[in-house]
C-alpha positions as CSV (number, residue, x, y, z in Angstrom):
1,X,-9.3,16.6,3.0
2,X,-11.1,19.5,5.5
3,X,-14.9,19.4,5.4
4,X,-15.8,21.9,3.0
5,X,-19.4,22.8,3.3
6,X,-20.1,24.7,0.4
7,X,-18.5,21.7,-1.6
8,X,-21.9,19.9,-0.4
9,X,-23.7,22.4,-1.2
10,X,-22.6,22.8,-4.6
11,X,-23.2,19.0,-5.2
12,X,-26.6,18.9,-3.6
13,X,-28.2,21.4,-5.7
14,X,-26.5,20.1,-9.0
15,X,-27.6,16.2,-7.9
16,X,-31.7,18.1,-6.9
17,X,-31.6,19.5,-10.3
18,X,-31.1,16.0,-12.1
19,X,-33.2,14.5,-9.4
20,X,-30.4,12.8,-8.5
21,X,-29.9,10.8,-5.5
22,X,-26.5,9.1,-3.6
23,X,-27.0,5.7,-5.9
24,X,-27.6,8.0,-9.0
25,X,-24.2,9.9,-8.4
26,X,-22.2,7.2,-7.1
27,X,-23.1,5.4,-10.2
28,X,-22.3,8.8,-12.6
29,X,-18.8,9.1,-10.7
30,X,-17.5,5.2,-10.9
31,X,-18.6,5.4,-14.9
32,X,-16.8,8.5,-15.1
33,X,-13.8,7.2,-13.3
34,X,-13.6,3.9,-14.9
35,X,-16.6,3.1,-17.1
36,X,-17.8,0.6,-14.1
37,X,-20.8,2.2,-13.1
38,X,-20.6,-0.3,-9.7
39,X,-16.7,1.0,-9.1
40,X,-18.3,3.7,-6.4
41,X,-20.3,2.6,-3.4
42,X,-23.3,4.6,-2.4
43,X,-22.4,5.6,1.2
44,X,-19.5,7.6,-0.4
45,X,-22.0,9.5,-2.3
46,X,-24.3,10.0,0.5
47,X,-21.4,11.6,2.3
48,X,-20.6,14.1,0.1
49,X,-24.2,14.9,0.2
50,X,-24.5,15.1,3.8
51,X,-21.1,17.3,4.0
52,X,-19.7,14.7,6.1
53,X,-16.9,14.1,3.4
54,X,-15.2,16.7,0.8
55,X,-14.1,14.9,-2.2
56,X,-10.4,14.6,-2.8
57,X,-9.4,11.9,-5.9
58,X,-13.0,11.8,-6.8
59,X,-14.1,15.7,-7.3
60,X,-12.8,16.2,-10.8
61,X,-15.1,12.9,-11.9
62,X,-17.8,14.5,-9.8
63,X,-17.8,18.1,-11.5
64,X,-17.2,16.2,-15.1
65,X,-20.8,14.8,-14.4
66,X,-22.6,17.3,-12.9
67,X,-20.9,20.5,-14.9
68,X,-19.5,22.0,-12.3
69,X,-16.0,24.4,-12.1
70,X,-13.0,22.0,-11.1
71,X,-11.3,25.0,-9.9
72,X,-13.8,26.0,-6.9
73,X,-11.9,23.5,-4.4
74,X,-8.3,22.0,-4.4
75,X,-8.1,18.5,-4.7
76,X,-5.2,16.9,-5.7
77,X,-5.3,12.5,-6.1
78,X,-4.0,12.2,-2.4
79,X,-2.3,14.8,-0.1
80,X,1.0,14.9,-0.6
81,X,3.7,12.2,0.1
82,X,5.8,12.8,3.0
83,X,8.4,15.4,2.5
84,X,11.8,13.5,1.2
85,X,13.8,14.7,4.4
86,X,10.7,13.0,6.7
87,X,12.4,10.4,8.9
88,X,11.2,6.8,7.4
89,X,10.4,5.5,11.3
90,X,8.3,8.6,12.0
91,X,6.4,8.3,8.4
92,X,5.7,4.7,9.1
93,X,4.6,4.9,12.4
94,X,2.3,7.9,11.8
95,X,0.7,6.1,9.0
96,X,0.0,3.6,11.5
97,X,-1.0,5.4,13.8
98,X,-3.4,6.7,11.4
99,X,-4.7,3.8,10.6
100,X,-5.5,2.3,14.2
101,X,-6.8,5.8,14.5
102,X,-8.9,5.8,11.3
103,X,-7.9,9.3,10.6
104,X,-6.4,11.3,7.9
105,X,-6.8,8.7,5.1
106,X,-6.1,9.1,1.8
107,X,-6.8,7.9,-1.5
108,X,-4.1,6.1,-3.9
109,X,-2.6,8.3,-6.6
110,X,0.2,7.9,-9.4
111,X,2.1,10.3,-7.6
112,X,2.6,9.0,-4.7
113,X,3.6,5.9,-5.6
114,X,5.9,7.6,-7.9
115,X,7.4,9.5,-5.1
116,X,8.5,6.8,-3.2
117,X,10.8,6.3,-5.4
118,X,12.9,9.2,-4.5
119,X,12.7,8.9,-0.7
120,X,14.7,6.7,0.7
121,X,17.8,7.6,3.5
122,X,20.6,5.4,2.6
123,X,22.0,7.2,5.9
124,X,19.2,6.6,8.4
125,X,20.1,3.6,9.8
126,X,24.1,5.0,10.7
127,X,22.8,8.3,12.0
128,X,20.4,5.9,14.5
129,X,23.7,4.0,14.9
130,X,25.9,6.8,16.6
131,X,23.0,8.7,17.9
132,X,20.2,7.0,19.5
133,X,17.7,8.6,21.2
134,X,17.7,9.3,25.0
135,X,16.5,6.0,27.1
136,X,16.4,4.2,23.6
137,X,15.6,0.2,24.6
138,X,18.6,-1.7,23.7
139,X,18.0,-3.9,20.0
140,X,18.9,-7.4,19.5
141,X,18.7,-10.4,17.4
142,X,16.0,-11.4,19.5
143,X,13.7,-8.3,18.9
144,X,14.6,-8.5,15.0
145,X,13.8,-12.8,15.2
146,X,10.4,-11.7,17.5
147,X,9.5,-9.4,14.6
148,X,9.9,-12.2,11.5
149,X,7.9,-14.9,13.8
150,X,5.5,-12.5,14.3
151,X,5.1,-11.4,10.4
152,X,4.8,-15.2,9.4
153,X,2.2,-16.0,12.1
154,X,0.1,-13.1,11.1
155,X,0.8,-13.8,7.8
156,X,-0.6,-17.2,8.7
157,X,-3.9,-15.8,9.8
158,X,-4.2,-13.5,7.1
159,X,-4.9,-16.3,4.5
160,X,-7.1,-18.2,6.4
161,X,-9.2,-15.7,7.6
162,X,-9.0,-12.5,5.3
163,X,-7.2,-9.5,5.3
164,X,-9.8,-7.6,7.1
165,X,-9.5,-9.7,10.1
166,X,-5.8,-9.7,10.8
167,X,-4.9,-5.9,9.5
168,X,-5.6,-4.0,13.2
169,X,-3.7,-6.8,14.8
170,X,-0.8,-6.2,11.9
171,X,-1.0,-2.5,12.9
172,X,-1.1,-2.4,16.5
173,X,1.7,-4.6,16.6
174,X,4.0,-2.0,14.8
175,X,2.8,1.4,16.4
176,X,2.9,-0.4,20.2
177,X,5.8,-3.4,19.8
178,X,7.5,-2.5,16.9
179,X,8.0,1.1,17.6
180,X,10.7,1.5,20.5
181,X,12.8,-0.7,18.4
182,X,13.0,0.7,15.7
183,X,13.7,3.9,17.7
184,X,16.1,1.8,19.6
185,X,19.7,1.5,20.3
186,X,21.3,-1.6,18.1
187,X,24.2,-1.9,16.1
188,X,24.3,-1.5,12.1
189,X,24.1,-4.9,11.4
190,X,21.0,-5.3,13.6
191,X,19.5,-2.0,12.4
192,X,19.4,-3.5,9.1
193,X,17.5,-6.9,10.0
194,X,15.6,-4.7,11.8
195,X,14.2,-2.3,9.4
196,X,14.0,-5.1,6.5
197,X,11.5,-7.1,9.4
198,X,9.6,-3.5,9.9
199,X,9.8,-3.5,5.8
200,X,7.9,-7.2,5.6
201,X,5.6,-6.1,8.5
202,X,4.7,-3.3,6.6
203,X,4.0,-5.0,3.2
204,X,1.8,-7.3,4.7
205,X,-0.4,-4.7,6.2
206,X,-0.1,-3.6,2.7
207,X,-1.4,-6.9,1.7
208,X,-4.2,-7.0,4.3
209,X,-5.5,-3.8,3.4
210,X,-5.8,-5.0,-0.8
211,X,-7.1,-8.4,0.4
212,X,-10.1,-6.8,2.8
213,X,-11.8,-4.4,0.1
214,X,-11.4,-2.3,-2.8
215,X,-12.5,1.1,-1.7
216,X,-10.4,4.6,-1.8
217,X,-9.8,4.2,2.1
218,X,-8.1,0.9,1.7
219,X,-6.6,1.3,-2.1
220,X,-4.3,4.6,-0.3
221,X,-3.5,2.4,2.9
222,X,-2.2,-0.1,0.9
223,X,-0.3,2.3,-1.2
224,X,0.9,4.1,1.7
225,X,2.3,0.8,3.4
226,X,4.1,-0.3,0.2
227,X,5.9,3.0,-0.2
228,X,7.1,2.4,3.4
229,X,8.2,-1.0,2.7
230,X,10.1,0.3,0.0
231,X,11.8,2.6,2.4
232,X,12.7,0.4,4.9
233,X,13.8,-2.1,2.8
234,X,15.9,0.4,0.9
235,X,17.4,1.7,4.1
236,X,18.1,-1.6,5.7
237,X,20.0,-2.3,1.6
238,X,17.8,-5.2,1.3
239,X,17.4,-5.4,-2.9
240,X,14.7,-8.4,-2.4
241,X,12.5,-6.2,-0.3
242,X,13.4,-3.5,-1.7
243,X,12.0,-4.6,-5.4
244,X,9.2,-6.6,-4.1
245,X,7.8,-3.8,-2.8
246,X,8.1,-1.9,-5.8
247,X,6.4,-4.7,-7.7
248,X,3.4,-4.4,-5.1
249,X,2.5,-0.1,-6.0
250,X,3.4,-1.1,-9.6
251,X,0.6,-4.2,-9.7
252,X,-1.9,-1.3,-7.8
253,X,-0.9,1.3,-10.7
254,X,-2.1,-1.7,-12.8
255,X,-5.2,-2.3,-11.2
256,X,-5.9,1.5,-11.1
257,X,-5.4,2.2,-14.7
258,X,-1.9,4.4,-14.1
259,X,0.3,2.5,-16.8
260,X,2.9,4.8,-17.0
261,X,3.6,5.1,-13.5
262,X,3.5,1.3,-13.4
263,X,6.2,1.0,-16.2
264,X,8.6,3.2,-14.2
265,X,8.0,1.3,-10.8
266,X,8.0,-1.7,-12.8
267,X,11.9,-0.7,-14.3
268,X,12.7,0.4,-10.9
269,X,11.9,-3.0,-9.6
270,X,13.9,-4.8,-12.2
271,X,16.7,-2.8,-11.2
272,X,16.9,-3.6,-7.5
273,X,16.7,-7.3,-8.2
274,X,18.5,-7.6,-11.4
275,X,21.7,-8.7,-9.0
276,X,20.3,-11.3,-6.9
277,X,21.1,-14.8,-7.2
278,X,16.9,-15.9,-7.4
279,X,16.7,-16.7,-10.9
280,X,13.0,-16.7,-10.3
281,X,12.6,-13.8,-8.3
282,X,14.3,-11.7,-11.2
283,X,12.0,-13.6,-13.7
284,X,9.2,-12.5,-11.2
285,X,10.2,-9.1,-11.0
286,X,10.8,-8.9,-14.9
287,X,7.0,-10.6,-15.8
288,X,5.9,-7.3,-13.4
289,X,7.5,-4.8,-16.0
290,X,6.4,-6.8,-18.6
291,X,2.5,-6.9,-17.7
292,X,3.1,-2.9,-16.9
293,X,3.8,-2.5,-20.1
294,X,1.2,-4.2,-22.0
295,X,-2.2,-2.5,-21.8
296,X,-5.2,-4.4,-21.6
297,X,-3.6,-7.6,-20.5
298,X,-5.2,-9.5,-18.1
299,X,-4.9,-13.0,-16.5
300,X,-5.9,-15.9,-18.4
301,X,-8.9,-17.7,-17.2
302,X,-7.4,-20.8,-14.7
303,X,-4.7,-18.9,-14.1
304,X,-5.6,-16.6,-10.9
305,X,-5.1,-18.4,-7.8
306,X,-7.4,-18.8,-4.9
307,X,-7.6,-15.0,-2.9
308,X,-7.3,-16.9,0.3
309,X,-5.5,-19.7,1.0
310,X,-4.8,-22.2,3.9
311,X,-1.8,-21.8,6.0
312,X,-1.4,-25.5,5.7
313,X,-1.3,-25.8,2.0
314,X,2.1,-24.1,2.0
315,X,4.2,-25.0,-1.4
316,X,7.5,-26.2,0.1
317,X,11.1,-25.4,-0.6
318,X,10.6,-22.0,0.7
319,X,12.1,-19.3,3.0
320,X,10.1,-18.4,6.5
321,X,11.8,-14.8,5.8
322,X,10.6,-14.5,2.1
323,X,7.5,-16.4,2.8
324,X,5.8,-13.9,5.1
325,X,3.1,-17.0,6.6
326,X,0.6,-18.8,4.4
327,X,-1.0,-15.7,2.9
328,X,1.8,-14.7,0.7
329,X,1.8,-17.4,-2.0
330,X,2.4,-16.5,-5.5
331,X,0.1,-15.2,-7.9
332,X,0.1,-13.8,-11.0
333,X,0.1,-10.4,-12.0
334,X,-3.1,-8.3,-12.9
335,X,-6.3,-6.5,-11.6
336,X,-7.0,-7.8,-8.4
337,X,-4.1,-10.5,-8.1
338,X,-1.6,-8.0,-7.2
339,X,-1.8,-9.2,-3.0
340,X,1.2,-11.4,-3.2
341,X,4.1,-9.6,-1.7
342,X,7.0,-11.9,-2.3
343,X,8.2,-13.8,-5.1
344,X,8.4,-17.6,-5.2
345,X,11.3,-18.7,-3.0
């Protein structure tokens, strides 16, 4: 949110009068948030100090612990969602855009990812159809079969070198290659393998994002990305995509402690895939709902896999589309082993 100087202010002279310093606070505000007094790193602290940064998600956990009034800023969990009658290409692109940009980021909130829900244009992809833009680059199989090669090799790269290392590549792919196709000119049919490729391009930066840290930067790009996956997917009437992207801001719900938002993503996602004919996709999608809604469950010991993985050691039996490259093996559901993106195949 906007710098907000007397924000600092406020917090400086409430941490000076414990004889508090960045560590001190950052460690108040994680144990206020989540009982972890390590869940906050100190530079986000020292930023609030400073006035670089006005709290958004974390200022009603900062005036729980040093007694100040809630009310003397405005800060909602994230900023709002896009608006429901946003454009899903412009949404996507902007967020990317954002994200090469590193601007206007935003932290991951129960609302948003509830939101998504009700966004999707079951009409976007017609309208585009009959009305493409002026000078609009013609679409093709080719530009939809460039755009799954690409999602597997950086998928590829992904698990064997991290998240981290891969996402800007990810990115920059979508706002520079990505981006006059999808505001192309292409028939229906290819309008839909179209926007489910943009949907697995976006879940993987998703994916990237989880896998290279767990701060409130990179916990709201992930969200953000899922929610457009969702779209997409939706759009292009893909129910696999559509549901697995569900299942990916209902496993981050999990992680962050939102349970009932997770149990409504969670049904959503057994309702998209209820009809497909991947026995253990639905079982997949239905251990998701399940795991939502049981609080307190966590993976058994042995049972989370590796966080990266070779490329090479690729289980076989599985479908390039679904299989998104190396990084997107299976794993089971809980804090911090929410990064797989598709189902077994």
């Amino acid at each position: 949110m906007p710098k907000n100087p007397a924000v600092a202010q406020l917090i400086r002279h409430a941490c000076t009068a414990r004889g508090w310093g960045p560590t001190d606070l950052a460690r108040a505000v994680g144990r206020a948030e989540s009982g972890d007094p390590a869940r906050l790193q100190r530079q986000y602290a020292l930023r609030w100090l400073k006035g670089n940064r006005t709290p958004a998600y974390w200022w009603p956990y900062i005036a729980q612990v040093l007694n100040l009034d809630i009310r003397v800023i405005d800060a909602p969990h994230t900023q709002p969602p896009a608006d429901a009658g946003t454009d899903t290409v412009a949404s996507a692109l902007e967020l990317g855009r954002s994200d090469v940009d590193r601007r206007n980021f935003v932290t991951a909130s129960s609302g948003y990812a509830l939101a998504a829900l009700g966004l999707p244009d079951p009409d976007s992809i017609t309208r585009r159809t009959k009305n493409p833009p002026a000078g609009a680059v013609r679409v093709g199989r080719g530009e939809v079969a460039a755009v799954q090669r690409m999602v597997i090799s950086l998928g590829d790269s992904a698990a064997e070198l991290g998240g981290g290392h891969t996402r800007h590549l990810a990115v920059r792919y979508l706002t520079d290659d990505v981006a006059p196709w999808l505001n192309g000119s292409f028939t229906d049919a290819t309008g839909r393998a179209l926007f489910a490729a943009a949907s697995q391009l976006m879940h993987l930066a998703g994916w990237m994002a989880q896998d290279e840290g767990d701060t409130p930067e990179l916990r709201g790009l992930a969200q953000g990305y899922y929610a457009h996956a969702f779209r997409l997917a939706a759009e292009a009437g893909d129910p696999e995509l559509s549901a697995t992207a569900l299942r990916g801001l209902a496993v981050q719900c999990v992680d962050l402690g939102f349970r009932a938002e997770a149990v409504q993503l969670g049904e959503a996602c057994v309702e998209h895939g209820k009809h497909l004919d991947n026995a253990r996709a639905v079982a997949y999608y239905e251990a998701t709902l399940a795991t939502a809604a049981a609080p307190g469950r966590r993976p058994a010991p042995g049972d989370q896999a590796p966080r990266r993985v070779r490329s090479g050691h690729r289980p076989p039996g599985r479908h390039p589309r679904r299989l998104l490259g190396g990084a997107l093996l299976a794993r089971p559901l809980g804090p911090r082993s929410g990064h797989d993106p598709l189902p077994p195949r």
